[in-house]
C-alpha positions as CSV (number, residue, x, y, z in Angstrom):
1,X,-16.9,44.4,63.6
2,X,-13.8,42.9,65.0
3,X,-10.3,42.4,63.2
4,X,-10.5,39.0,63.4
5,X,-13.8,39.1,61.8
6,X,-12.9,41.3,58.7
7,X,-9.6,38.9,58.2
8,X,-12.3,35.6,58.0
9,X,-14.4,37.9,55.8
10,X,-11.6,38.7,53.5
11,X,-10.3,35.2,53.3
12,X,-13.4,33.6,52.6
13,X,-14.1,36.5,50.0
14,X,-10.9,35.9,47.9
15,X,-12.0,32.1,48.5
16,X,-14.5,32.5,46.7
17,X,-13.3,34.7,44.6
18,X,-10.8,31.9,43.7
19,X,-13.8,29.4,43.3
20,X,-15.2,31.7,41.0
21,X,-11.8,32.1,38.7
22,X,-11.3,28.6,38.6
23,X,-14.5,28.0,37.2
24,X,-14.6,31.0,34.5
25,X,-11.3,29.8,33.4
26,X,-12.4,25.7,33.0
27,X,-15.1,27.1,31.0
28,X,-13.2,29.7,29.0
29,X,-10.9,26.6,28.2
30,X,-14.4,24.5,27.7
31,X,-15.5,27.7,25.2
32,X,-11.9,27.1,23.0
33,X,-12.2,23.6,22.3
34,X,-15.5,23.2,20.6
35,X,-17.2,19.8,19.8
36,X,-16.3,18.6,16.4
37,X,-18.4,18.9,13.8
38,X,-18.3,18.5,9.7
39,X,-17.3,20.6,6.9
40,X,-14.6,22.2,9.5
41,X,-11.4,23.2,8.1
42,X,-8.9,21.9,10.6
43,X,-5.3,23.2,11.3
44,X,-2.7,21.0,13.0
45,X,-3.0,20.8,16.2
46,X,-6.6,22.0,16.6
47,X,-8.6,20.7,19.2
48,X,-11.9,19.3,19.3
49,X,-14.6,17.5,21.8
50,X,-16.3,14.3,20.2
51,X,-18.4,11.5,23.0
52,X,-16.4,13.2,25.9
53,X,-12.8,13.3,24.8
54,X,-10.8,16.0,23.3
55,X,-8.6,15.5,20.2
56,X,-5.8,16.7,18.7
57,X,-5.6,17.4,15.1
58,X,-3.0,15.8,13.5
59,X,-3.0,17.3,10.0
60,X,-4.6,19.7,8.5
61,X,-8.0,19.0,7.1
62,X,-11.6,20.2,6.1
63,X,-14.1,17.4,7.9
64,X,-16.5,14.7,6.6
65,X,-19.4,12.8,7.9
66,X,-18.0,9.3,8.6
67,X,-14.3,11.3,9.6
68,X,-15.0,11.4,13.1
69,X,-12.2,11.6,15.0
70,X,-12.5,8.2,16.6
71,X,-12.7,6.9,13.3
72,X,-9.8,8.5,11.8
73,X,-6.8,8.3,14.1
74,X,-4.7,9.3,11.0
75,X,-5.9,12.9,11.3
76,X,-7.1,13.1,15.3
77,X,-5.4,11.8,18.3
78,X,-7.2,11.0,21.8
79,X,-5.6,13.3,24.6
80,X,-8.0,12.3,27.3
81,X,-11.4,13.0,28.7
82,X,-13.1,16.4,28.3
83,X,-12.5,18.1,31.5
84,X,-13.1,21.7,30.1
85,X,-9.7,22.5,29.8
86,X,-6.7,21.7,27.7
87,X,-6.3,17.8,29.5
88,X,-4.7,16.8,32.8
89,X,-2.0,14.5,31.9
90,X,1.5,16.5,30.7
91,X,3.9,12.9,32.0
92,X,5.3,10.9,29.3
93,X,5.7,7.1,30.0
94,X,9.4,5.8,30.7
95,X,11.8,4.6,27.3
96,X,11.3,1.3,27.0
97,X,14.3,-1.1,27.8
98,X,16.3,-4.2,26.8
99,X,15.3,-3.8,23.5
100,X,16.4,-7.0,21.7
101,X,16.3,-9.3,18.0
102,X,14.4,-12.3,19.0
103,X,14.4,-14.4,15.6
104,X,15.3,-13.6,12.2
105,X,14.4,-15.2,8.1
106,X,15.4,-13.4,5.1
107,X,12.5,-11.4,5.2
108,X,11.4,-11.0,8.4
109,X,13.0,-9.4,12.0
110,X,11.6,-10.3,15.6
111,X,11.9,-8.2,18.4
112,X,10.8,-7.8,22.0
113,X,11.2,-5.4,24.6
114,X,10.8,-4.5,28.5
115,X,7.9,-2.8,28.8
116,X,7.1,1.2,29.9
117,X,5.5,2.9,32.7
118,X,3.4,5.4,33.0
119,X,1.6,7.8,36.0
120,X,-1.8,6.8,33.7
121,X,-1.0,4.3,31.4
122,X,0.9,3.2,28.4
123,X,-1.6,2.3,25.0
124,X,0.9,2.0,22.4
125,X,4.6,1.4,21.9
126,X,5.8,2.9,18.3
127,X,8.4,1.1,16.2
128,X,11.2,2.7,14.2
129,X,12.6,0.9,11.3
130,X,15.5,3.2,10.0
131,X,13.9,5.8,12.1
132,X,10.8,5.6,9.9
133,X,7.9,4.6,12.3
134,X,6.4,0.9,10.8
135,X,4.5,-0.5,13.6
136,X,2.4,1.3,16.3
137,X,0.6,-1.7,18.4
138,X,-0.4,-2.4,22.2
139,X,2.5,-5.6,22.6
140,X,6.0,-5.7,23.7
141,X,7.0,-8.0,20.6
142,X,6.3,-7.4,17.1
143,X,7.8,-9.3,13.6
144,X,8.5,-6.8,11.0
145,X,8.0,-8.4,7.8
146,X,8.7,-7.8,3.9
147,X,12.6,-7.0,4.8
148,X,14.9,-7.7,1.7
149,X,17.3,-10.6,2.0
150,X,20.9,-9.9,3.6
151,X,20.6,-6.8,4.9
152,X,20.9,-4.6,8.1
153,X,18.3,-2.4,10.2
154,X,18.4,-0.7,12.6
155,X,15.5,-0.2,15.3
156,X,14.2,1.5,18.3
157,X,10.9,1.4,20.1
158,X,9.1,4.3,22.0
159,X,5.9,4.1,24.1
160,X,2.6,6.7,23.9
161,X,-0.2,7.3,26.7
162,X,-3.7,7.9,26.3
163,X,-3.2,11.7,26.3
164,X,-0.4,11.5,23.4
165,X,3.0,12.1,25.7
166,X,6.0,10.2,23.8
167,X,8.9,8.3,26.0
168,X,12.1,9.1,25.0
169,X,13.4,6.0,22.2
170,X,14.8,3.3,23.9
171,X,18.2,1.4,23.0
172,X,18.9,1.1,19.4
173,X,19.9,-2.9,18.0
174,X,20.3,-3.9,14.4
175,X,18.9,-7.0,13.0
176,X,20.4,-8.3,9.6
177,X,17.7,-10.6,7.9
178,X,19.3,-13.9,6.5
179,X,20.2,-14.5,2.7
180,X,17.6,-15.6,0.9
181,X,17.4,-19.2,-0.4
182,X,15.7,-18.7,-3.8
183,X,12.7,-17.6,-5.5
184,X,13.1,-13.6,-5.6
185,X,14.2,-14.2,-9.3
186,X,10.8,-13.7,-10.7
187,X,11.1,-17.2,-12.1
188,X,14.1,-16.5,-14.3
189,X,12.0,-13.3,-15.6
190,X,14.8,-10.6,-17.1
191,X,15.9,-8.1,-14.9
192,X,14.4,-6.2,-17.4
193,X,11.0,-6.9,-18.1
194,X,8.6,-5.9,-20.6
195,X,5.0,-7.5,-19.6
196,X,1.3,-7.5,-22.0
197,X,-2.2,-8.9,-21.2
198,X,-3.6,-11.2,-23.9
199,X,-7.3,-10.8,-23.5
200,X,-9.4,-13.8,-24.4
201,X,-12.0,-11.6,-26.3
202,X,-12.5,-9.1,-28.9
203,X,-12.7,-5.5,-27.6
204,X,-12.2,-4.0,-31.2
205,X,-8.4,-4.9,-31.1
206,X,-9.5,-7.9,-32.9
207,X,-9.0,-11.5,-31.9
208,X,-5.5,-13.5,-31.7
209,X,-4.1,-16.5,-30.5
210,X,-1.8,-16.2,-27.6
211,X,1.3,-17.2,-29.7
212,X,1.1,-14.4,-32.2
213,X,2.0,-11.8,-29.3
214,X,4.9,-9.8,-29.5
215,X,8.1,-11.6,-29.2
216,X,9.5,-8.5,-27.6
217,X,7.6,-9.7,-24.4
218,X,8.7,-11.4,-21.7
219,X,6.0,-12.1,-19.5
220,X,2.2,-12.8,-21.2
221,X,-1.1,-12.6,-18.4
222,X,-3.9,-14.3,-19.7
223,X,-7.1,-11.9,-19.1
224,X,-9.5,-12.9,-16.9
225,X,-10.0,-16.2,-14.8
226,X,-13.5,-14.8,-13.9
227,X,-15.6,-16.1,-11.2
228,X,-18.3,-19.2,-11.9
229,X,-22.2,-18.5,-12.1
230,X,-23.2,-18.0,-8.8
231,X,-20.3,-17.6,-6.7
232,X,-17.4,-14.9,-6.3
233,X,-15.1,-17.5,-5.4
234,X,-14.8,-20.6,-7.5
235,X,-12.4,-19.4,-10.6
236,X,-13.0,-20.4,-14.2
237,X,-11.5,-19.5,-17.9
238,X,-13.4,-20.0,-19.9
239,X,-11.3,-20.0,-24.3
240,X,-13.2,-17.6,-26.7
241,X,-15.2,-19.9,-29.2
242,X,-12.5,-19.0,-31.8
243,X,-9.8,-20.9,-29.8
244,X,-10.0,-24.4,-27.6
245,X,-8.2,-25.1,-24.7
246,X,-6.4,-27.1,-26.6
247,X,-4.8,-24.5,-28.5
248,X,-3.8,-22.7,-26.1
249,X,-2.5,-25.5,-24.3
250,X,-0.1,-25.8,-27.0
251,X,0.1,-21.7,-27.1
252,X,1.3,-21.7,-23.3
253,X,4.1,-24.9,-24.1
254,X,5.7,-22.9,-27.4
255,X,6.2,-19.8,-25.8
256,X,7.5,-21.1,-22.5
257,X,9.4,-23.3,-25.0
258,X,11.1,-19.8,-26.0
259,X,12.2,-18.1,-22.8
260,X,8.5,-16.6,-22.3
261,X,6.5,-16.8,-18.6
262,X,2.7,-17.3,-18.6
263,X,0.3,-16.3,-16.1
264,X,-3.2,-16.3,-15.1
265,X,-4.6,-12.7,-14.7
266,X,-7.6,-12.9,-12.5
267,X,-10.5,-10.6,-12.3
268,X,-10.4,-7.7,-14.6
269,X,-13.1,-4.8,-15.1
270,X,-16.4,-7.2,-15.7
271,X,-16.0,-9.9,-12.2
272,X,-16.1,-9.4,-8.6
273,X,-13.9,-11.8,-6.8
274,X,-14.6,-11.8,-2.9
275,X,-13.4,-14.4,-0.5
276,X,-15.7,-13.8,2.5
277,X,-15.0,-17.1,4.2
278,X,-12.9,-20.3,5.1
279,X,-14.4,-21.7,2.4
280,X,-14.1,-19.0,-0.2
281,X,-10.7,-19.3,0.0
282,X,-10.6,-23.0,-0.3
283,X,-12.4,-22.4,-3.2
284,X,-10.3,-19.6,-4.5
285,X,-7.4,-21.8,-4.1
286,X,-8.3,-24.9,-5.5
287,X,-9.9,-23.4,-8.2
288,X,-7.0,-21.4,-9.4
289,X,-4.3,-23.9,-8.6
290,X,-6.6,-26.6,-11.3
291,X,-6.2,-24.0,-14.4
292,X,-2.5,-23.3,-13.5
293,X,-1.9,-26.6,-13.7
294,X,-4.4,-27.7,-16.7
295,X,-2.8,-24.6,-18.8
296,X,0.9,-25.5,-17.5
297,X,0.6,-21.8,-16.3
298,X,4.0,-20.3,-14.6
299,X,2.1,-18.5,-12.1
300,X,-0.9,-15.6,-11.5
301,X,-1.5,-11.9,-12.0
302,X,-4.0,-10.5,-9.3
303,X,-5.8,-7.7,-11.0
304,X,-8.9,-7.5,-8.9
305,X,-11.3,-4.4,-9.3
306,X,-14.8,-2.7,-8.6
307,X,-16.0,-4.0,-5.3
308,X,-13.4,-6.8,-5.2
309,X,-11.4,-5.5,-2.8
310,X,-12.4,-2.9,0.1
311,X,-11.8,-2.2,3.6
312,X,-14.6,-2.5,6.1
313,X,-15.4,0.4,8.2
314,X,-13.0,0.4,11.3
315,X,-10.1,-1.5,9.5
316,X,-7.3,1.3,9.8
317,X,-4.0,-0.3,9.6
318,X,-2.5,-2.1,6.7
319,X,0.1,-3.4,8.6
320,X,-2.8,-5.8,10.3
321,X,-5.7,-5.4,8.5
322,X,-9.4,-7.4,9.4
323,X,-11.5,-7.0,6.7
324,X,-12.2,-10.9,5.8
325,X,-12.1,-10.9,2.2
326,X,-8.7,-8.8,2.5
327,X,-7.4,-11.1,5.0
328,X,-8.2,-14.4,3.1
329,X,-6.8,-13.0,-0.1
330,X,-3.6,-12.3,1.7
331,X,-3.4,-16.4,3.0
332,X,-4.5,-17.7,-0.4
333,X,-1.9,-16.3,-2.6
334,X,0.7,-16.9,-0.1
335,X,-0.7,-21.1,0.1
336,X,-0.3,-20.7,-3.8
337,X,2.8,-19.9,-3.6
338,X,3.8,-22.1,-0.9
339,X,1.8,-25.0,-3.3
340,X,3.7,-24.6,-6.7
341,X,7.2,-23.3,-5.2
342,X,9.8,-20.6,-5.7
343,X,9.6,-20.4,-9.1
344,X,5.6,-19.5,-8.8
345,X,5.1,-16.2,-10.2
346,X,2.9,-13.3,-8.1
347,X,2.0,-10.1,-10.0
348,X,-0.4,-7.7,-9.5
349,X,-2.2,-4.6,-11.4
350,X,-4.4,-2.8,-9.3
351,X,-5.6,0.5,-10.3
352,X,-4.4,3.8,-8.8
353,X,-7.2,4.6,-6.5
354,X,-6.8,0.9,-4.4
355,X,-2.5,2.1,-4.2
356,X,-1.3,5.6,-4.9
357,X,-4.1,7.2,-3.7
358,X,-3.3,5.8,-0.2
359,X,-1.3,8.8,0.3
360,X,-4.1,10.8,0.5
361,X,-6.8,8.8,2.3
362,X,-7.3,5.4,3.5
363,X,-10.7,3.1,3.7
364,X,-13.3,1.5,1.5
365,X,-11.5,0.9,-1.5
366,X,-9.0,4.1,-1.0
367,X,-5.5,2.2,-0.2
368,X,-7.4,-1.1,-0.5
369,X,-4.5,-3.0,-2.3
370,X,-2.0,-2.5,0.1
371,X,-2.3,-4.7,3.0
372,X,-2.4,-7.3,0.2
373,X,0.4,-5.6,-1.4
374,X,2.1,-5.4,2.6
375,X,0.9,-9.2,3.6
376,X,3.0,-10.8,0.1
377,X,5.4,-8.1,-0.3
378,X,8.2,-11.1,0.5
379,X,6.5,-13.0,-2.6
380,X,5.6,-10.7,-4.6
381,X,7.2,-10.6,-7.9
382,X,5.9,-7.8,-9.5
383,X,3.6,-5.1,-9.2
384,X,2.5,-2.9,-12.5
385,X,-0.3,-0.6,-11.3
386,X,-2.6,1.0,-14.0
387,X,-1.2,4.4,-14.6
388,X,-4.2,4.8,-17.2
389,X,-7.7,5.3,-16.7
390,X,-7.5,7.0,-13.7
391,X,-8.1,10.7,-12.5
392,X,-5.4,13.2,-11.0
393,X,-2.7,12.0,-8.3
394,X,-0.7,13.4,-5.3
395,X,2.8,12.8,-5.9
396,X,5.6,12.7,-2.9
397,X,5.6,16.3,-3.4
398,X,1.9,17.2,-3.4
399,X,1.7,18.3,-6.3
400,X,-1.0,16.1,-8.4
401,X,-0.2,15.1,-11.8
402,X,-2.6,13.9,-14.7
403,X,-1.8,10.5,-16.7
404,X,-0.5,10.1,-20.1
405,X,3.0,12.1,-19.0
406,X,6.4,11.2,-17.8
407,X,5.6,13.5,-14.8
408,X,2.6,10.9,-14.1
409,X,4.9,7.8,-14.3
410,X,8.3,9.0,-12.4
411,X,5.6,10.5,-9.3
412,X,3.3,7.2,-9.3
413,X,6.4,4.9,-9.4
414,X,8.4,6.7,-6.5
415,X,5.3,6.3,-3.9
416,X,6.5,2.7,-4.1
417,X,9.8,2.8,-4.2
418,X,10.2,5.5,-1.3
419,X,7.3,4.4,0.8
420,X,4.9,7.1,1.8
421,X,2.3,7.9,5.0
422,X,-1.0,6.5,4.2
423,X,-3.2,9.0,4.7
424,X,-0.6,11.3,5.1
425,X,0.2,9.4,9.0
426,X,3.8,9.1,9.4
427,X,3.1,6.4,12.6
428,X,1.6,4.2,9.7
429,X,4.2,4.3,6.8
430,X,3.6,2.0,3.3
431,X,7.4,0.7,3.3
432,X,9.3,1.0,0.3
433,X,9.3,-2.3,-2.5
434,X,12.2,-3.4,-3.8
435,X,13.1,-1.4,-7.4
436,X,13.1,-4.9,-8.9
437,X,9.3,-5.4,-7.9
438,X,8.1,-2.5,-9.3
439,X,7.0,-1.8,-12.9
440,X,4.8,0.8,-14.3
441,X,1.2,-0.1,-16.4
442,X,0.4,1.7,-19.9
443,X,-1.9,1.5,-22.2
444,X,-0.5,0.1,-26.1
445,X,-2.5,2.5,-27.9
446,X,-5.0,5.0,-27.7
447,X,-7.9,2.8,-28.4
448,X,-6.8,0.8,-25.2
449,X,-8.0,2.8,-22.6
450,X,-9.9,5.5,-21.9
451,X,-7.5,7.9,-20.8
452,X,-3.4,7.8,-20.0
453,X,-1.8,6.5,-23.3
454,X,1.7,7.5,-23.1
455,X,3.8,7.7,-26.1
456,X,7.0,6.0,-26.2
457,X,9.5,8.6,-26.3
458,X,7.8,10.1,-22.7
459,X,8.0,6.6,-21.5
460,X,11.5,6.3,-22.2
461,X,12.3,9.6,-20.8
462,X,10.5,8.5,-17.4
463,X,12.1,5.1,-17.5
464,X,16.3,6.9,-18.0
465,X,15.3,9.2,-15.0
466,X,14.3,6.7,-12.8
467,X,16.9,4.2,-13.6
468,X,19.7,6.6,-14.1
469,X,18.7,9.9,-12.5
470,X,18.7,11.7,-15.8
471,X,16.4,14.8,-15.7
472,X,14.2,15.2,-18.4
473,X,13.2,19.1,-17.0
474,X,9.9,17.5,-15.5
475,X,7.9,19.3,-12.9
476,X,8.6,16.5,-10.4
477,X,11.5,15.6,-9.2
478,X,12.7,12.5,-7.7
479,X,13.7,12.0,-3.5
480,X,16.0,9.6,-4.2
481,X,17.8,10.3,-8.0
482,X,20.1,7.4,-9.3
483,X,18.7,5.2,-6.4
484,X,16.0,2.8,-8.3
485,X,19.0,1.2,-10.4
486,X,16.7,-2.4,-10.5
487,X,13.1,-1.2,-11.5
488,X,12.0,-3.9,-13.3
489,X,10.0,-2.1,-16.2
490,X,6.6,-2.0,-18.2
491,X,3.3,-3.7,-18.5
492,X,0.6,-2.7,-21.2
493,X,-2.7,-3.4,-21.8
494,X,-2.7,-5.3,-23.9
495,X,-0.6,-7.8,-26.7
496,X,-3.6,-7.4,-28.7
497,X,-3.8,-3.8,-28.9
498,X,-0.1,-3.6,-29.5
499,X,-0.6,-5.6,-32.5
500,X,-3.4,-3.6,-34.0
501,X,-1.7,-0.9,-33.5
502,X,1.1,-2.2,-35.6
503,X,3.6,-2.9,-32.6
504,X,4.4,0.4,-32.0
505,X,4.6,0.2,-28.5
506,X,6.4,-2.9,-27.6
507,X,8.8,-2.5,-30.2
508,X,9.2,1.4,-29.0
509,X,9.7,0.3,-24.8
510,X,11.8,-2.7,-25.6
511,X,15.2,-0.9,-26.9
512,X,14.8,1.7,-23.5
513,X,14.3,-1.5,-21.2
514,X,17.4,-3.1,-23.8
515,X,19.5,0.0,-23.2
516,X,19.8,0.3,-19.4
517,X,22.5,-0.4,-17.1
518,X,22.7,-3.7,-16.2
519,X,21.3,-4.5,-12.4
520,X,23.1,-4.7,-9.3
């Protein structure tokens, strides 16, 4: 055997000898990233194989059928075909550049950029608002909405491959929105406001007219405009047979005759209000805008439950949501609006589950209120979610807290006045509401719902610590102490409870709401 012959013998030994590595360690790597599967506790960063791409995990997690990582980019993102290793593609895209304000209104900022490149691809460019991502879409413009009036932000934009490689940011510019020209007042409602439902039945609180509530009110909802026979669109009320329309007619004139703001709830516990279609909403709208203006109403609560509102499979992001019935909600109360003028009043009092519990998880009717909440947040009054009947809840700090305590209230309120992840994604982040749109929900008494009454003396102990930062020793503890000087204050279910139950409750909240700071 010649030398020559041994060399070519050795060479194409430790050739394929090479051949042979390279495939043992592709499927070694293929071995460590298993296919993804249910009931699988996840860590970050954990990898898994679904349809022939490997994802990351995001955050930690134990899996669910319909949690599939394409269907859940909040805990998985896509890092590229499954080759049977770890993914080729390590090159983040360039910064974008020339980033630039394009338009501003007093709520609302317009920017555009140049756009990224990429050795693959770019798929998304990420905005920062405050360095809080807000907006994570395919375009190189955006308008970020919901902004308060006369004031400055600052933003930067960032772009994101197909394998998850982040450009550096690209220039920083501030946009200031534009004072606002009227309207954010509430319709002259106080700064401090103490808000009750009067419910058009007996529910064992006994029946009243609408003037006998409270005076210590400033705000009265009329419960329910329910839906008509037959459709889930067309709104009626419908008076008790111990009142007329009449009456309460003359109800609505004598207490907007004293300072007091009347609105038509709509929905409630026993209707399903769904606008489906073009002509749902025409409906909706119509409908609604013909008893505000029979009852000489000063605008409409939104307190839509059950299947009313729920995102259809697929429709991730608040921020543009495309569940129908969401999305024609969202144009009907802002053609309302844009109907009876600035001084229209917008309220709403969803339940926990459709808000708060967006934190934790997002779809079907988990976070369902807030791309309403998001698509009307620069006309929306007020919003008083229903801190009773309602199970356990993740605060800010992950703890969760029962109802019925001032623990309950301070955690629930601060998830909208900080902003929070939904689902726990910090590329999709709930912004923060104003302090003077936010209010918290309570039952009067009791007898007046299931679970969650709150006596006044916690209430006021939530409300100073809020408001003022003072500590009551709680378990949870605000992010932002002293910061929500202008939350606007309480709502209970309901005037004819708190009359039952001998006033108790609004003539216990209405001295705290009295003896707070005055607003900025």
């Amino acid at each position: 055997m010649s030398s020559r012959f041994v060399h070519s013998h050795r060479w194409l030994s430790s050739l394929f000898l090479l051949i042979a590595m390279t495939f043992s360690f592709h499927a070694a790597n293929a071995q460590t990233i298993p296919a993804w599967a249910p009931n699988t506790a996840y860590a970050v960063n954990a990898k898994a194989t679904y349809q022939g791409f490997v994802y990351q995990c995001r955050q930690a997690h134990t899996s669910i059928v319909s949690w599939e990582p394409p269907n859940v980019p909040a805990l998985w993102l896509n890092i590229g075909t499954d080759t049977g290793g770890d993914g080729g593609d390590t090159q983040a895209p360039t910064a974008p550049s020339n980033l630039r304000v394009t338009a501003t209104t007093s709520s609302s900022v317009s920017l555009a950029w140049n756009a990224s490149t990429d050795n693959v691809g770019v798929t998304t460019y990420e905005v920062t608002q405050n360095a809080a991502v807000v907006s994570s879409n395919a375009s190189t413009t955006i308008t970020l909405s919901g902004l308060s009036p006369s004031t400055s932000y600052t933003f930067a934009v960032r772009a994101r491959d197909a394998a998850g490689n982040i450009s550096s940011p690209s220039n920083q510019v501030t946009g200031t929105t534009l004072p606002n020209t009227g309207g954010d007042n509430g319709g002259q409602v106080p700064a401090r406001a103490l808000i009750g439902y009067w419910h058009n039945f007996d529910n064992g609180s006994g029946f009243i007219r609408l003037r006998d509530s409270s005076r210590d009110f400033d705000v009265i909802n009329i419960a329910f405009g329910e839906t008509a026979p037959g459709s889930r669109a067309t709104i009626v009320f419908n008076p008790d047979n111990r009142t007329t329309a009449a009456e309460i007619q003359a109800d609505v004139a004598q207490l907007k005759s004293e300072g007091k703001k009347v609105l038509l709830s709509i929905g409630g516990a026993n209707t399903t209000v769904e606008l489906n279609s073009e002509a749902d909403k025409q409906s909706f709208i119509n409908s609604v805008a013909g008893i505000v203006t029979q009852y000489g109403l000063n605008g409409i609560d939104v307190d839509f439950e059950g299947s009313s509102l729920s995102l259809n499979a697929g429709d991730l992001d608040f921020r543009s949501p495309t569940t129908p019935k969401v999305v024609n909600l969202i144009s009907a109360l802002r053609t309302l609006k844009a109907r009876f003028g600035n001084d229209f009043i917008l309220s709403m009092a969803p339940e926990t589950f459709y808000v708060q519990v967006g934190y934790q998880a997002y779809g079907g009717a988990a976070g369902a209120y807030l791309p309403v909440i998001h698509g009307v947040r620069d006309i929306l009054n007020f919003i008083h979610v229903q801190h009773y009947n309602t199970g356990t809840v993740l605060g800010l700090d992950g703890v969760a807290y029962a109802s019925g305590t001032a623990d309950f209230q301070v955690a629930m309120a601060e998830l909208l006045l900080a902003g929070f992840p939904v689902a726990g994604n910090p590329d999709r982040f709930f912004p923060a509401l104003r302090p003077d749109q936010v209010m918290i929900g309570l039952p009067a008494s009791l007898q007046a719902a299931g679970s969650g009454y709150t006596p006044p003396a916690e209430i006021a102990k939530a409300i100073n610590y809020i408001v003022r930062g003072q500590s009551y020793g709680g378990r949870y503890v605000l992010r932002r102490a002293g910061s929500y000087n202008n939350f606007r204050g309480v709502m209970t279910w309901s005037v004819n409870w708190d009359r039952f139950n001998g006033f108790v409750f609004s003539r216990g909240v209405r001295p705290v709401l009295n003896g707070l700071p005055a607003t900025n």
